[in-house]
C-alpha positions in Angstrom: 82.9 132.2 18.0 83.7 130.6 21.5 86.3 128.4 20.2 88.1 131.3 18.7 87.5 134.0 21.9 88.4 130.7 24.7 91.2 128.4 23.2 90.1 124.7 23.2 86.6 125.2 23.7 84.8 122.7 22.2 81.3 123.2 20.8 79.1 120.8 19.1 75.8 121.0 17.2 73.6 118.1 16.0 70.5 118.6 13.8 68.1 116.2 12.3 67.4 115.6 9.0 65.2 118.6 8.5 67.7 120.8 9.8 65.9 121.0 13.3 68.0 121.5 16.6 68.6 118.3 18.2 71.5 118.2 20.4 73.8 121.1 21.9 77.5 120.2 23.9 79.3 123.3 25.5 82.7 122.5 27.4 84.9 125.4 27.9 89.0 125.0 27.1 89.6 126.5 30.8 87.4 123.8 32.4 88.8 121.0 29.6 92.7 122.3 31.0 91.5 122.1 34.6 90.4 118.9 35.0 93.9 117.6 34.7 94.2 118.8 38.3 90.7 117.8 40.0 89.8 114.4 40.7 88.8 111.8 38.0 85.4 111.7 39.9 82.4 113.2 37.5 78.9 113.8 38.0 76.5 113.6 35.5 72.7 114.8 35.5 70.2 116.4 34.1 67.1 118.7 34.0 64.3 119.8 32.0 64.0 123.3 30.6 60.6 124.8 30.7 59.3 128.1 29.2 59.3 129.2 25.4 62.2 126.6 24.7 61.6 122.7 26.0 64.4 120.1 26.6 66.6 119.1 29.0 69.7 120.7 30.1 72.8 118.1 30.8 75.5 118.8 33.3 78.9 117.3 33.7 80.4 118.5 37.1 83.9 117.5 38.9 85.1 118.7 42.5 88.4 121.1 42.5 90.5 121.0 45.8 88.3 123.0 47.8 85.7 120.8 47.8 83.7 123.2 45.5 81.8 122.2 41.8 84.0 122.8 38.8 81.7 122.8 36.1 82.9 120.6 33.1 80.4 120.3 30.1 77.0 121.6 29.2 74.3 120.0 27.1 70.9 120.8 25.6 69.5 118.1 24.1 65.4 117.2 23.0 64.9 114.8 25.6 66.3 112.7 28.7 66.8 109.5 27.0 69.7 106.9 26.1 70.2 108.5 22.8 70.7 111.8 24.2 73.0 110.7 27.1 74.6 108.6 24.6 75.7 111.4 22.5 76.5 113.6 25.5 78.6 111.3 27.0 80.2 110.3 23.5 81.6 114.0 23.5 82.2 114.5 27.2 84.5 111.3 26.6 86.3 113.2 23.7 87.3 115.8 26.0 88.3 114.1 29.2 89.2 110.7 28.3 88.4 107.7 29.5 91.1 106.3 32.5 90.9 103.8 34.8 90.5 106.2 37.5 87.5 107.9 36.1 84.3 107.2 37.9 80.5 108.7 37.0 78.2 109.4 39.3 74.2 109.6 38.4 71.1 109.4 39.8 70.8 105.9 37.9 68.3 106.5 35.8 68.1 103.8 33.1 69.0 105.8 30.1 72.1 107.0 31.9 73.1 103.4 32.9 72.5 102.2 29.2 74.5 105.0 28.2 77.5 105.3 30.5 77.9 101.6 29.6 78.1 102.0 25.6 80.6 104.5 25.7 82.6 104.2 28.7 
């Protein structure tokens, strides 16, 4: 439904082999579009959910001209580990590339580091 309501949304699903909910990637076509025009600097992070629902929400963020976040990607994913990041990052890279301009920026947790350096 996004993807036909916001042109070049891309949406992703993963489940395990039971049909579970595993892994969830949300990056809007406006944002995808827009980050032609914002730096090639990302930031990457993550936090956990708490309530009815557990996991861990992923962000991908960029800075637009003003100085301001310009939200990129979205993830919900089971846990925060280098499986998880890997996949996130495996489909952030599907949407904005990979240049040599492009630079991540983390809080250098392990997992991350593992992961930024298998797929990027």
């Amino acid at each position: 439904m996004l993807e036909k309501l916001n042109p070049g949304t891309v949406t992703r699903i993963e489940v395990d082999g039971e049909s579970r909910f595993k892994y969830l990637f949300l990056a809007f076509g406006v944002a995808i579009r827009g980050f032609r025009y914002m730096r090639k600097v990302v930031g990457i992070d993550g936090t956990f959910l708490k309530g009815q629902y557990w996991g861990v929400l992923l962000v991908a963020t960029a800075q637009d001209g003003n100085g301001q976040c310009y939200p990129l990607a979205w993830g919900i994913v089971d846990s925060e580990n280098e499986d998880a990041w890997t996949w996130f990052l495996t489909q952030l890279k599907e949407v904005i590339g990979d240049t040599d301009e492009l630079a991540l920026i983390s809080d250098r947790a392990p997992s991350i580091k593992k992961a930024i350096s298998t797929v990027f």
